[in-house]
N, C-alpha and C positions, 0 to 999 in steps of 0.2 A: 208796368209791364203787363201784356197779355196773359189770360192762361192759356198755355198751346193746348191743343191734341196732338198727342202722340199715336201712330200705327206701330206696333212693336209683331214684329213676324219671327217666332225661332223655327230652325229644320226642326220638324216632328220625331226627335226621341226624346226621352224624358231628361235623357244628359244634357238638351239642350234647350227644353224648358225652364227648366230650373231656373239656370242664371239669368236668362231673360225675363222671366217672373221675376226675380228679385230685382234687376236693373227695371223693371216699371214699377215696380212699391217705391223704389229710389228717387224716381222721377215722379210721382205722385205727392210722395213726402216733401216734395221740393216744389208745390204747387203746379202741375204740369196733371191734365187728363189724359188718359193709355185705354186705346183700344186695342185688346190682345189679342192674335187671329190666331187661334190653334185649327185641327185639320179637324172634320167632324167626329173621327175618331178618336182622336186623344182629347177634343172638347168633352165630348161624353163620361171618358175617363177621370177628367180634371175636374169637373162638378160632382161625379158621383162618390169620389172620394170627398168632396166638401162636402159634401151630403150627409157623408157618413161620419166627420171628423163633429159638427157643430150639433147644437144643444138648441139654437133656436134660428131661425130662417135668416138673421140677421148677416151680415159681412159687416160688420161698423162702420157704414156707411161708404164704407171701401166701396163696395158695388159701382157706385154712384160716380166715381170717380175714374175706378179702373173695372173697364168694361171686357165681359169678355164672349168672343164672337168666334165662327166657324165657317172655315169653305172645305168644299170636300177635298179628297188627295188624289183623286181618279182611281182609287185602287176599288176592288169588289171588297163585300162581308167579309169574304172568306181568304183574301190573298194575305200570305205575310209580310206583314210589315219590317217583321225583323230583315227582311232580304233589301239589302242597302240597294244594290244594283237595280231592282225590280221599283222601287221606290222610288230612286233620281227620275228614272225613265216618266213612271208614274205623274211626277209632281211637275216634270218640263213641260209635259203635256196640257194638266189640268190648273194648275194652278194661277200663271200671272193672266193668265184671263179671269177665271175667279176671281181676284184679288182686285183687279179693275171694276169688275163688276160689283166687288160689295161694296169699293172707295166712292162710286158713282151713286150706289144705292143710299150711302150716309150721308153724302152729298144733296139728295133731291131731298131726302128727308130734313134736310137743311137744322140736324140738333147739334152735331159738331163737325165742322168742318174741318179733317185731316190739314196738319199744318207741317207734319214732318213725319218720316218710316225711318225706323230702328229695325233692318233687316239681318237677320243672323247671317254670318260670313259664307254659310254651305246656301242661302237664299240672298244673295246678291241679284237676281236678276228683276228684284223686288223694287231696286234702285231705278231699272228703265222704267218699270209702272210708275213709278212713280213722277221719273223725269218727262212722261207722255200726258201726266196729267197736271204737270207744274209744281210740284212735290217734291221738297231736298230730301235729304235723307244720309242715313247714318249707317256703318256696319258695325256689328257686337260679334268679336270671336270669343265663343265658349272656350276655346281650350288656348294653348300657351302660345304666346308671341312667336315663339320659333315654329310651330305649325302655320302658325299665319303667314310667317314667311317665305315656309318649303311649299303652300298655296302658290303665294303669290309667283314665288320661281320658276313654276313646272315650265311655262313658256321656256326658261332660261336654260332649266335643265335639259329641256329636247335639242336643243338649239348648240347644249354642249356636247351631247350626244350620250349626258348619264342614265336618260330617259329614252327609249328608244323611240322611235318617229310616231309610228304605228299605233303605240300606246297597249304597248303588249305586257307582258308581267316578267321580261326578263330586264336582266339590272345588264349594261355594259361593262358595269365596274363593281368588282366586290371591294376596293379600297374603300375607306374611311375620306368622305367626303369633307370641304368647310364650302356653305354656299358665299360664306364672304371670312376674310381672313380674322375678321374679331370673332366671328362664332365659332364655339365650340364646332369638334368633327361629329358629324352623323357620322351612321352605319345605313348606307341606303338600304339594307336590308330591315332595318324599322323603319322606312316610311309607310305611314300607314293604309296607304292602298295595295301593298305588296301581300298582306298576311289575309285580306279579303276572298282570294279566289278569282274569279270571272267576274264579283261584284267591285271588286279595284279598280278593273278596268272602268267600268261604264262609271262608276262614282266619278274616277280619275277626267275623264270626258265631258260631265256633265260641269264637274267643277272648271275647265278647263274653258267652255262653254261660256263661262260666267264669268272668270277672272276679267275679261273689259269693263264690267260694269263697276267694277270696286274704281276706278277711276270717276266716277260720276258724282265722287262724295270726297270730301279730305278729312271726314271723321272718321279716321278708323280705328275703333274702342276694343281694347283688350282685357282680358278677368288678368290680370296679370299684376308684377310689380317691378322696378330697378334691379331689385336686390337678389329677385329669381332671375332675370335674365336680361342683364348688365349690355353683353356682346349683342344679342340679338337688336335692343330696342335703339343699340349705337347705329346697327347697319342699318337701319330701318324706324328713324326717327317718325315716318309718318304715322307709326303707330303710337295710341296712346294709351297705354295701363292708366284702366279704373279698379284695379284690383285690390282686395280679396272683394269677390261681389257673396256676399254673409247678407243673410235674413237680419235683418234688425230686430231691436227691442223684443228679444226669445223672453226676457223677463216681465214686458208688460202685460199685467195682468187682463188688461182690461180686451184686448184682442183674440176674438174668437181663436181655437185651434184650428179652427176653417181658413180664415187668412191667414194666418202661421205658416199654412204647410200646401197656400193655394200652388196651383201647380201643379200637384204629385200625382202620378198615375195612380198610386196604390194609397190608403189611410195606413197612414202612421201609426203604431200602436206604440201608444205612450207609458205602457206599463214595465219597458224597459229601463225607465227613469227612476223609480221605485224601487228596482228590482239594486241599479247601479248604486243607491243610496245606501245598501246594505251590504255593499262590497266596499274591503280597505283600500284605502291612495294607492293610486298607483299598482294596482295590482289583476286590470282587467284586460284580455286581448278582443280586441273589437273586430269582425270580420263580418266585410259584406264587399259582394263585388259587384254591384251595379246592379243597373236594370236590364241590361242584354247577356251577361257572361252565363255559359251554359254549361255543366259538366257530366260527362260520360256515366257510368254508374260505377266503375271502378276507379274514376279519379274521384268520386265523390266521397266512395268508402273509405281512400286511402284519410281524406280531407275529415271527416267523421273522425273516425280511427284515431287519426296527428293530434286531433283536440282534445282525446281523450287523453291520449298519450300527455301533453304537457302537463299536465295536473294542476293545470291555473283554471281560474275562472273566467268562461269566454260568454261573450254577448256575440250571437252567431243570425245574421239576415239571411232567411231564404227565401225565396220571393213565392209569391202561390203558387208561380208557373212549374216549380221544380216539380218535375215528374220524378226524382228518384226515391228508393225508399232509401231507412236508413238502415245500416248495414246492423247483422242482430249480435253481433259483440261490442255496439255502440253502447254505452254507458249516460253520457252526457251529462251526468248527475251535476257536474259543478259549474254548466252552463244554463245561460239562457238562448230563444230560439224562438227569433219575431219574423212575419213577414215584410217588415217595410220599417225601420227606423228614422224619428227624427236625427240624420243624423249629426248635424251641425253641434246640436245639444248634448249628444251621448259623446262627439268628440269633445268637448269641453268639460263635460264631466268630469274630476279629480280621481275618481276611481280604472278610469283609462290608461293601460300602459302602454300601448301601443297599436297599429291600425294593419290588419293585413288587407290588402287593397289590390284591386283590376289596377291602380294607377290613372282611374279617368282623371281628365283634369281639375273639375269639379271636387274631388273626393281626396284628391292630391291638394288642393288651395284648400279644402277644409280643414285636413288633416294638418298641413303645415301652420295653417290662423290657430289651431289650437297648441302648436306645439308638442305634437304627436311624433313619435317613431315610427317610420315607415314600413313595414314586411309586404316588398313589392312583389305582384305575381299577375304580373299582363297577361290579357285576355286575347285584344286582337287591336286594331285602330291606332292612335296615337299612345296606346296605353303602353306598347315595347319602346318608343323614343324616352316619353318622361318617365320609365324606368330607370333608364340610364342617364339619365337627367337629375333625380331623384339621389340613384347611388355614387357617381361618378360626379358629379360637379358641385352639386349641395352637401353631400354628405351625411343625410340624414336619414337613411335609409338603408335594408339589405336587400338584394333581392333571392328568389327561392327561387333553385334548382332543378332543373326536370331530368329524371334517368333516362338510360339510355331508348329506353321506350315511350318517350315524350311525357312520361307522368311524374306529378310531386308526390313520392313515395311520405309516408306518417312518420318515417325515421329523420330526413329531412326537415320536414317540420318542425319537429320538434323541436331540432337541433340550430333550427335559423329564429325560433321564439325564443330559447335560452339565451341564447347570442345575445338578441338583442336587447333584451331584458336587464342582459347583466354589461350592456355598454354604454359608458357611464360619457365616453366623448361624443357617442350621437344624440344622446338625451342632451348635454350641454348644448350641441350646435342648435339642435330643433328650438331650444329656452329662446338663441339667441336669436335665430331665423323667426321666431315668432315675434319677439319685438319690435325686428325691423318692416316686418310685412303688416306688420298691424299699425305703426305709422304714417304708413300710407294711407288708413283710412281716416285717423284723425286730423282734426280740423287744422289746417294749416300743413296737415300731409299732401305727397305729391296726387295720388288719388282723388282725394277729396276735392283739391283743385281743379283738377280738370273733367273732374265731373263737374262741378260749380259753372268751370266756364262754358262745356256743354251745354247744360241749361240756360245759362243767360246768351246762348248763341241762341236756340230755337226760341226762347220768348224773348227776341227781338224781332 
């Protein structure tokens, strides 16, 4: 067999780097070369945290193998990237000609010749570039089989009329929907273009724009597993769980912290690991909400305040961007306070009791491989579906309450980290939920196989 090149393209946030970085170490390890196209923005980001992670100029000869490359996103210096809406628009415009243009570029250059695109499920139209230049290709949805599915339906939902024509932001139906009778009921009021604003719509558009091209592939790969979502992958056999997609070998020594944590917008500071080593089992609350979740200065103080209030030992992520200060009755004494954690590794920690979490998907399949109790608290996105996801179907999780003035008051807090703390049936289910989702990746797991057969499709 060949070694293929692979083209791996994910949408530009870092939720959905990640697991596409890892699904090309995967394919690399599996003999297979990856050219990664991040945007010139997040490229810049994604090296200069390796920059700052390694010791010596080296990738372990990773480099060499999984290459990593940049087209711009059309956006200026100064526009926000965090504006989802401003972004789609952005990227419809500049990029599948970019993308043509660099595959053309590698091309003359004749060092590897693109044999297959692995396009994330929000870049779908990466499939026509591809199919214009004789190029199969693949889709990877970062987040859960049942968003992949409420993707693929919106057609279906206009057409039923739970969607309105126009693609406006009102719901026809406040009922509790099922897009097919095995699946669980949504609440269309969590679909995740609804909590966006005026950026729901045009994402909603843009994805909607694209949904023909997910026809141009019959790969279509999920971070997913059976045992998360059973009904979904019934109605919707086409899709395939390679999930939990986990950074491998976190114990090899011999791999820079550069390739460890390639990907990351932000360096990792690894002295949260140290720091976990000196706290008892079971006895730490981990709190980080992502790379986009943003909070007010009084929901922050209350969030301050809660942590002091538990009287546990918390490992607490706040990323450089947080503008707020911290409120001056903070204490914090019995935590720790990183901008950017490994966090794969700190969930696996033994000192970990539990995860309060945005609910991204990613952070969600981390949390769950490690066997983590959940303390949910959606941000915005798909984050309010696997909430309820999380607490209502799995069981392993609670989620926190907002008063009557939409904030998580430090009383509540407190009171949903005791909770969970001392609940001895969700720590059991999580034990058992981590066994079954973790045979998925072992060898002779459903996972493991079809990622197998994956690869032995493109290096044919």
């Amino acid at each position: 067999m060949r070694t293929p090149t692979v083209l791996a393209l994910p949408y530009p946030a870092q939720g959905h780097v990640n697991p596409m970085m890892t699904f090309s170490q995967k394919l690399v390890h599996n003999g297979c070369k990856v050219i990664f196209v991040n945007t010139d923005f997040n490229h810049r980001r994604v090296v200069s945290s390796m920059e700052e992670q390694q010791d010596s100029s080296s990738l372990d000869g990773e480099e060499s193998v999984l290459k990593l490359v940049s087209i711009p996103d059309g956006f200026g210096p100064d526009d926000d990237r965090n504006d989802v809406g401003m972004l789609c628009e952005a990227i419809q415009k500049t990029m599948p000609e970019a993308l043509e243009k660099l595959i053309e570029e590698i091309h003359v250059k004749g060092e590897n010749r693109i044999n297959f695109i692995v396009a994330d499920l929000c870049m779908a139209w990466a499939l026509d570039v591809g199919n214009k230049l004789g190029i199969k290709g693949a889709v990877l949805c970062p987040a859960s089989a049942a968003i992949f599915t409420l993707v693929y339906s919106i057609p279906m939902l206009i057409d039923d009329g739970i969607i309105d024509s126009d693609l406006g932001l009102t719901l026809t139906t406040k009922k509790r929907i099922r897009i097919s009778p095995s699946m669980p009921e949504m609440d269309p009021e969590d679909f995740f273009w609804l909590n966006m604003g005026v950026n729901g719509k045009k994402l909603l558009k843009y994805l909607l724009h694209y949904a023909p091209s997910l026809h141009l592939t019959q790969w279509w790969l999920c971070n997913t597993t059976h045992e998360l979502e059973p009904e979904t992958l019934l109605f919707l056999p086409k899709i395939i769980p390679i999930g939990p997609l986990l950074k491998s070998n976190d114990n090899d020594d011999n791999k820079s912290a550069a390739t460890k944590s390639m990907g990351q917008f932000w360096k990792e500071d690894q002295s949260c690991m140290s720091w976990l080593d000196e706290q008892a089992d079971g006895s730490v609350l981990y709190v980080a909400f992502g790379s986009i979740t943003l909070f007010d200065q009084n929901q922050f103080n209350e969030l301050a305040l809660g942590l002091d209030l538990t009287n546990r030992p918390f490992l607490w992520v706040i990323r450089e961007d947080n503008k707020m200060a911290y409120p001056h009755q903070f204490q914090g004494h019995k935590g720790k306070i990183v901008n950017w954690a490994p966090q794969q590794k700190v969930l696996s920690h033994p000192a970990i009791a539990c995860f309060l979490t945005h609910c991204g998907w990613n952070s969600t399949m981390e949390g769950l491989s490690s066997g983590v109790p959940l303390l949910c608290w959606p941000y915005f996105g798909d984050q309010l579906y696997n909430k309820a996801h999380i607490c209502d179907e799995l069981k392993v999780g609670l989620g926190i309450d907002k008063d009557q003035n939409g904030v998580v008051s430090r009383g509540e807090l407190k009171t949903k980290v005791e909770q969970i703390f001392n609940d001895e049936n969700i720590k059991f289910r999580c034990v058992v939920l981590k066994e079954k989702v973790m045979k998925n990746i072992a060898k002779g797991g459903t996972s493991y196989e079809n990622f197998k057969n994956f690869v032995k499709e493109i290096k044919e």
